[in-house]
C-alpha positions as CSV (number, residue, x, y, z in Angstrom):
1,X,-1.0,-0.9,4.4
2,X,1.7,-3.6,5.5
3,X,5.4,-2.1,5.9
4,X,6.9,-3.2,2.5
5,X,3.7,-4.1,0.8
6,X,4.1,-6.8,2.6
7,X,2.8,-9.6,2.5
8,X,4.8,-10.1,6.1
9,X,3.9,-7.3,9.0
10,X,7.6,-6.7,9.8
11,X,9.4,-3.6,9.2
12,X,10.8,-5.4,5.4
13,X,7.4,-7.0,4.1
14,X,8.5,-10.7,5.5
15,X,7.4,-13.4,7.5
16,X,8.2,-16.8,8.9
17,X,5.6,-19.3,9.4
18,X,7.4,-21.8,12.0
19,X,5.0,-24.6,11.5
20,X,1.5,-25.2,9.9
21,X,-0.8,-28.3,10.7
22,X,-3.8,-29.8,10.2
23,X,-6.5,-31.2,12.4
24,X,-9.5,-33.0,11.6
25,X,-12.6,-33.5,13.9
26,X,-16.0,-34.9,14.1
27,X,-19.3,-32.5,13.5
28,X,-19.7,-32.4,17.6
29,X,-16.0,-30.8,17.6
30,X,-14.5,-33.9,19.5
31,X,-12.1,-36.7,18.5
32,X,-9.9,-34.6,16.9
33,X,-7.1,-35.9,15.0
34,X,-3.8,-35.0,13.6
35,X,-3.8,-35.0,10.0
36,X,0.1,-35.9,8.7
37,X,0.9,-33.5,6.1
38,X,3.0,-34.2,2.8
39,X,4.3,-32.4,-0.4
40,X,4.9,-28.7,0.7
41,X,5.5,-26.8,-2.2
42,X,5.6,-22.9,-3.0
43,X,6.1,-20.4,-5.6
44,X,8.8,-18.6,-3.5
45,X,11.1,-20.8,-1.6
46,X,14.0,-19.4,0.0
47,X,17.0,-21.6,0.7
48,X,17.1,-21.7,4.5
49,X,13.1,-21.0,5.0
50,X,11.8,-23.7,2.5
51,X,8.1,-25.2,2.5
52,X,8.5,-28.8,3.9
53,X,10.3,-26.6,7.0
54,X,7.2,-25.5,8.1
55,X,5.4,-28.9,8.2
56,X,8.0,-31.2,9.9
57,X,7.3,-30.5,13.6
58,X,10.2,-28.2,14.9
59,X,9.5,-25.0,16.1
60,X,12.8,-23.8,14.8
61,X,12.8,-24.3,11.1
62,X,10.3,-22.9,9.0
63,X,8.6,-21.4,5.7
64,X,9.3,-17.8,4.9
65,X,9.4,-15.1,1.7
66,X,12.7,-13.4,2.5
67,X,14.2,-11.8,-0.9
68,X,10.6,-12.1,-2.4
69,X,8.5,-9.7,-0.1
70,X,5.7,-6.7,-1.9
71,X,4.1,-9.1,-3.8
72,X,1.7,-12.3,-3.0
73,X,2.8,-16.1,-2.6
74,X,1.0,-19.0,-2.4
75,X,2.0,-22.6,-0.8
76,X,0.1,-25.9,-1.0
77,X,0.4,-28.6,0.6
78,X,-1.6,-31.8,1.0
79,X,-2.7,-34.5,3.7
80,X,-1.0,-37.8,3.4
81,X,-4.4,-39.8,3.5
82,X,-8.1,-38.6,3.8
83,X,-9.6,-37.5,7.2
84,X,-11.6,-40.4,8.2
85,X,-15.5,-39.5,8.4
86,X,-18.2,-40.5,11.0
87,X,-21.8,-40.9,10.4
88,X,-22.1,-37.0,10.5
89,X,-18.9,-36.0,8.7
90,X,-16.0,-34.4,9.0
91,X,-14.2,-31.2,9.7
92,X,-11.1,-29.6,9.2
93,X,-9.0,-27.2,11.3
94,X,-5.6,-25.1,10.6
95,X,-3.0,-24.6,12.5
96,X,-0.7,-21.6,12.4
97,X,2.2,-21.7,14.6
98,X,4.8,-18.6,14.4
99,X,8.5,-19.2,16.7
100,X,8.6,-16.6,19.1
101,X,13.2,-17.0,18.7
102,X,15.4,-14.5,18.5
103,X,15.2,-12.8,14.8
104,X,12.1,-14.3,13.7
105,X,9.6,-12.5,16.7
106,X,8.8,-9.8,14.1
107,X,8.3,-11.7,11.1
108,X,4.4,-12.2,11.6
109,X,2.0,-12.8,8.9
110,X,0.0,-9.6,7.4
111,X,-2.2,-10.4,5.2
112,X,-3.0,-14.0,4.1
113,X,-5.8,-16.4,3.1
114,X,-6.4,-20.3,3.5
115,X,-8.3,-22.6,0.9
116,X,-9.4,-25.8,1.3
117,X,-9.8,-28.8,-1.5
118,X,-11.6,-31.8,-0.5
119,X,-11.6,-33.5,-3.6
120,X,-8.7,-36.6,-4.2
C-alpha cells in the first residue's frame, strides 16, 4: 500500500513528474525521433505543478497532484503531428523524467499506468 493511498510514493501520497516525452522509432529500434508534444491537460492541476509544466523541457518545473493525493488522476496529452512511418512501421517510446532538486527527491510516482491512442 502507497503512504497516503497514494497515488505518489512519498510519505503524503504525492508526486512530481518533472518532464514526460515522447520518442518514436523505426521497427529495427533505430532512427529515433523526438516527438513534440502539445495540449497537456489533467483532471487535477495544481497551480504551481500544472500539465504543460511537465512537457516544456526544464527539469525544474513540472506536473504534480499536491492537495489532491488518495485517489487516481489521469493526464493526456497529445503529439503535435503523427510519427512518420517507414516501410515496416512505427514505434513509440515514453519518457519519464523525475528532478532529483531539493523538495521534489521524494515525490516519486507509485502506482501509474500509460495508454496509447494511435488514431487522429
Amino acid at each position: 500500500m502507497l503512504p497516503s493511498h497514494g497515488p505518489g510514493a512519498s510519505h503524503n501520497g504525492t508526486y512530481v513528474l518533472s518532464e514526460f516525452k515522447g520518442v518514436g522509432r523505426d521497427r529495427g529500434g533505430v532512427a529515433a525521433q523526438p516527438v513534440k508534444l502539445q495540449n497537456a491537460a489533467a483532471d487535477y492541476p495544481p497551480s504551481r505543478i500544472t500539465p504543460p509544466r511537465a512537457i516544456d523541457g526544464k527539469d525544474d518545473t513540472g506536473w504534480g497532484v499536491y492537495g489532491a493525493m488518495g485517489t487516481a488522476h489521469v493526464r493526456h496529452v497529445r503529439g503535435a503531428a503523427p510519427v512518420a512511418k517507414d516501410a515496416g512501421g512505427a514505434r513509440a517510446a515514453h519518457v519519464l523524467r523525475r528532478a532529483q532538486g531539493a523538495g521534489v527527491a521524494k515525490h516519486t510516482l507509485g502506482r501509474f499506468r500509460i495508454s496509447a491512442d494511435v488514431r487522429g
